[in-house]
N, C-alpha and C positions, 0 to 999 in steps of 0.2 A: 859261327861257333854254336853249338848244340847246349840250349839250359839246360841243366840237368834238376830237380826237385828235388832229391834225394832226402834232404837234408827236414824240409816239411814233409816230406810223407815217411820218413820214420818217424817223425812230433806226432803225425795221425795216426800213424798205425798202433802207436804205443796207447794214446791218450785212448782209441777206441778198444784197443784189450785192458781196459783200466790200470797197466801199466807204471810203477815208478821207472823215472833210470835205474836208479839200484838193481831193482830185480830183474830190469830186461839187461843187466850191465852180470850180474850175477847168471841167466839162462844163455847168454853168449858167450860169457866166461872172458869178460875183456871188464874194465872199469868204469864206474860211474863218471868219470870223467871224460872217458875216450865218447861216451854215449853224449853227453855234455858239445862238448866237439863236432858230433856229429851232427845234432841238431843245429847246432849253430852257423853250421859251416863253416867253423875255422879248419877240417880237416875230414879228408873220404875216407871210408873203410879200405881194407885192402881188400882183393878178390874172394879170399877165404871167409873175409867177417861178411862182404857182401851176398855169398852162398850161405851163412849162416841164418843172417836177418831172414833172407827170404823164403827159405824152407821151413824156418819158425813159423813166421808170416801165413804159410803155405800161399806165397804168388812166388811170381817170376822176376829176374832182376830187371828185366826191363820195366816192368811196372813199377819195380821199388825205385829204380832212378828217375823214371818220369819219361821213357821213352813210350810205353801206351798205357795208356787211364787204364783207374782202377775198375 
């Protein structure tokens, strides 16, 4: 089975754009709590939020899930 990061390199991505959840929860247009979730990994984005993050981001999903470094 393939780990997947996802869940730490949104906590980084966010913490290095000085970031709250709120307002990256508010720029995706999904919940402070769904972002909440996300970092925790009690639950993944679906494909659409996962193309969201990352073109926020400006990377690729595979770097956002931890398939190649940042």
């Amino acid at each position: 089975m393939i780990e997947l990061d996802f869940a730490e390199r949104l906590r980084t991505l966010r913490r290095e754009n000085d970031l709250t959840q709120e307002k990256l929860a508010d720029i995706l247009q999904v919940t402070q709590r769904k972002i909440s979730y996300w970092e925790s990994g009690k639950f993944e984005p679906d494909l659409i939020s996962l193309w969201k993050i990352a073109d926020f981001f400006d990377i690729s999903i595979d770097i956002l899930i931890g398939r190649k470094n940042f």
